[in-house]
N, C-alpha and C positions, 0 to 999 in steps of 0.2 A: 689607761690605768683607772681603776675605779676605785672608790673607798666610800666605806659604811660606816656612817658617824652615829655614835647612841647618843642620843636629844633627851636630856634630864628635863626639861620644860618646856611649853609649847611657845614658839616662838613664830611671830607673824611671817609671809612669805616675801620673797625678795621680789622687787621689781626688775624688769626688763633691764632697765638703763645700770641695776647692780648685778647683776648675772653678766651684760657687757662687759664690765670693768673688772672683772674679777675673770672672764674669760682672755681679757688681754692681758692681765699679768700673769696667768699660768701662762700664754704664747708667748713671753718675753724672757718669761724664768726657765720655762723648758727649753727654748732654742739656745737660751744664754750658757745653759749647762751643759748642751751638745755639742756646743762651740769649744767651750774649753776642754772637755773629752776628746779634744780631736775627731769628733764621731759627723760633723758636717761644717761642711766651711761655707763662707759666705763669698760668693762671687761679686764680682763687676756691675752684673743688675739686681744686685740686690737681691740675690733668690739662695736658697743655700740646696747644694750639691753632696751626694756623697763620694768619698774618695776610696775606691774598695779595689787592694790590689790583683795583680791578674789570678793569683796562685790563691787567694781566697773564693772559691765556688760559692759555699754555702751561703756567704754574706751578698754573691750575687744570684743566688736562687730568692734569699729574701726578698731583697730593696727589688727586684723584680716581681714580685710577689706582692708587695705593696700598694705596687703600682698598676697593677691591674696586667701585665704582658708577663711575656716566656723567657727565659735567659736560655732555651737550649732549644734543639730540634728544629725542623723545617719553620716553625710557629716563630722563629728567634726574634724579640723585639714588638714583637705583636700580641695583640687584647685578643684573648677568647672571643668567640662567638656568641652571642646574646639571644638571645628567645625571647619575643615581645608579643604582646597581647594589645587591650584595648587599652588607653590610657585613663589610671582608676587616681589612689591613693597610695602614696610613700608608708614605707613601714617605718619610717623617722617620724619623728614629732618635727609638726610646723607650727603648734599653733602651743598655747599656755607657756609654762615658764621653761623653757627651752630659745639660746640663743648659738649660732653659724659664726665664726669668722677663722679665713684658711684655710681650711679643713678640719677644723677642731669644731667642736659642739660641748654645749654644756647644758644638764637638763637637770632640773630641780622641782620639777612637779612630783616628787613620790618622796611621802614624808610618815614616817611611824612612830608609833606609840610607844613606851616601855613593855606594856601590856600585851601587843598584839603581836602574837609569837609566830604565828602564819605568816601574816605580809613581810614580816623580817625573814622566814627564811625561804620565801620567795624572791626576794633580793639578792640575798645572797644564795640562792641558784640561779640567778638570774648572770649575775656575775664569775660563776663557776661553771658558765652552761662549756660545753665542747663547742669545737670550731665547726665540727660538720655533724647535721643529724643525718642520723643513717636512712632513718625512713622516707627523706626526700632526698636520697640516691637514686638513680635507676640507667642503664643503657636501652639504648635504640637498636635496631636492625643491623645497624654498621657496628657493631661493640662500642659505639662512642658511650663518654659517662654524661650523663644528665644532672643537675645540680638545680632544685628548684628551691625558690623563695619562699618564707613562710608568705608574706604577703608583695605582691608587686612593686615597682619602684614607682617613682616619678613619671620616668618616660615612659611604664610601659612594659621592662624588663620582670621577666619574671622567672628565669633560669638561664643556664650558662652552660654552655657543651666545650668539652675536652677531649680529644683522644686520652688515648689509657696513659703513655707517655707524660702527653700535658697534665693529666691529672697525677703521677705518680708525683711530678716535680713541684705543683701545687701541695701535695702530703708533705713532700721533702721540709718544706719551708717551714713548715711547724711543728719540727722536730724541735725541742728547746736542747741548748746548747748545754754538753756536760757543766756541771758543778754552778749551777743558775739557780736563783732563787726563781721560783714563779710567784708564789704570792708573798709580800710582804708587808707588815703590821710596821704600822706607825703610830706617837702619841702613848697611849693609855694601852694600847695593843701590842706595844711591843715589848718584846720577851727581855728585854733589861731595863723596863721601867722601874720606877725603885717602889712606886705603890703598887705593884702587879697583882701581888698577893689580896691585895685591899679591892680590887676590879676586878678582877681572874676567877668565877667559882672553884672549889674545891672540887676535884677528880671525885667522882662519884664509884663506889665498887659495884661491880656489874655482878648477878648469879653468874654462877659458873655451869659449863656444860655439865651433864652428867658423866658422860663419856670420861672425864680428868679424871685421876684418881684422886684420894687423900694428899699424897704424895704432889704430884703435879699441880693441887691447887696452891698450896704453899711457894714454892717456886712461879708462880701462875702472878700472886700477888707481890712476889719481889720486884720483878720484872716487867717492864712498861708495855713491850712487846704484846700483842693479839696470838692467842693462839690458834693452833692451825686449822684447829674444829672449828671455830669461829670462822675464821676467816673465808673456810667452805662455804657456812652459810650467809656469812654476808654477801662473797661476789658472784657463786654459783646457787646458789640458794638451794643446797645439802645440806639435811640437818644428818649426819653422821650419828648422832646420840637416839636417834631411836628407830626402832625396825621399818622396816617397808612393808613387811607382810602382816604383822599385830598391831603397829604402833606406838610399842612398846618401849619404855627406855630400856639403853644398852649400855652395857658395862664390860670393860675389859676384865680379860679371865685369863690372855697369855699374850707375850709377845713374842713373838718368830722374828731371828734374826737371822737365822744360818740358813745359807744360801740353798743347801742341799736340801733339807726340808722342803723351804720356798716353793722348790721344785717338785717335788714329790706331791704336795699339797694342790697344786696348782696342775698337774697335768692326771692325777688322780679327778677334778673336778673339770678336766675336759676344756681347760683355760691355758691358752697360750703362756710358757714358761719364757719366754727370750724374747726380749725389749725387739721392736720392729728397728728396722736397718735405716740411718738416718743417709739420706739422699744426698747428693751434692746441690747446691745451688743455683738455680736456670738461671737462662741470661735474659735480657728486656724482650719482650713480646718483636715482632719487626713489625716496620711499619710499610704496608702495601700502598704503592704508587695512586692507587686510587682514593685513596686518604687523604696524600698529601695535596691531589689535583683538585678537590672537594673543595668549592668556595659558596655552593650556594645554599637555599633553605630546601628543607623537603619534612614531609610528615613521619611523624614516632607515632609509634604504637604507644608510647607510656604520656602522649599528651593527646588527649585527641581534639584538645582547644586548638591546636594546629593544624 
């Protein structure tokens, strides 16, 4: 979990021996509160376990998932295959104001300004990045998936092969769980502070497309809601409000709603009138004997440091 704190004044850096101390009572507080959730127990040696019944999958596709191994398929119990190179430099921080204990880490080397609107919202992209970049995806000759590291690890590591299987189950796991918050505001951020209004800027009114009418702009501003023109162009990047052939802005002149028309209109312009046939749903890929017999290394085409 990570949080972004706005620093009203500049304040000197912490030492080593305080980033310790403040790293073991987040370890103290966070186990203390999974203990009482019921969510891990503490064994005999002193190690804590989780307790996940049989008829719960997805909680053991997770805690499997965490842990570096497979909870299903011929792989059951076992760590993916590693791809190693020459031994360089960890993409972790070892060295400045960054401290290790457990497996937890704590890193305080990155500190901003009020002013400095860039670095802050690199921050927080940084914390909003996605679990997997697409562009260091790729398969091999065998269809396996390839998973490579922005930069190498420690030993060495510097991708991770899957069958498609192990990789669907891998996706599975980061599915978030209906009705979950994923981020949530704390302090001064959170949405029933009683100063909110006092810290919160004001909603800013955006222009509106052209495309909206008089009409629709009104409604437009009642409502919190992005409209739809918008939202073409924010995630497909179609601006809908002006021509491809002039450049021109566009404005509505009719709306068609009867179906018959639709029709007419549509196969007058030599464009499919009837929605395509939606498929039924395939089953898992199978997985060939030679796959599973596969234990040793060999050369990709998508590495050829291999």
């Amino acid at each position: 979990m990570a949080f972004v704190l706005p620093i009203l004044t500049t304040a000197n850096p912490p030492t080593i021996k305080e980033l310790e101390a403040v790293l073991v009572a987040i370890i103290k507080k966070l186990t203390r509160y999974l203990e009482k959730q019921n969510i891990i127990v503490k064994d005999e040696d002193d190690n804590f376990q989780l307790s996940i019944p049989d008829e719960d999958s997805f909680s053991k596709l997770q805690a499997s998932s965490v842990t570096y191994r497979f909870a299903t398929g011929p792989s059951k119990g076992k760590k993916a295959m590693v791809l190693k190179t020459v031994h360089d430099i960890d993409h972790n921080s070892n060295t400045g104001l960054v401290t290790k204990n457990s497996g937890f880490s704590l890193h305080a080397g990155v500190a901003t300004k009020a002013d400095e609107r860039d670095k802050l919202e690199r921050i927080c992209r940084y914390i909003a990045r996605p679990a997997i970049a697409e562009e260091r995806l790729s398969t091999n000759v065998r269809g396996e998936v390839i998973l490579r590291f922005k930069k190498p690890w420690t030993d060495g590591t510097t991708a991770i092969k899957f069958s498609p299987m192990e990789f669907m189950e891998r996706l599975a796991a980061l599915v978030p769980r209906p009705r979950i918050h994923l981020t949530r505001f704390s302090g001064v951020l959170a949405p029933h502070y009683k100063f909110r209004k006092q810290i919160v800027p004001a909603k800013k009114t955006e222009p509106q497309l052209e495309l909206i009418s008089a009409n629709n702009k009104k409604e437009e501003e009642k409502s919190e809601n992005v409209h739809w023109a918008r939202l073409l162009k924010r995630v497909f990047n179609i601006d809908v409000s002006h021509c491809p052939k002039c450049n021109g802005n566009m404005r509505i002149i009719a709306a068609i709603e009867e179906p018959a028309i639709i029709k007419k209109i549509l196969e007058h312009l030599g464009l499919p009138s009837k929605p395509p046939k939606i498929h039924s749903a395939r089953g898992p890929p199978p997985i060939h004997q030679d796959e599973q017999s596969f234990q040793g290394e060999e050369c990709f085409s998508d590495f050829p440091e291999y």
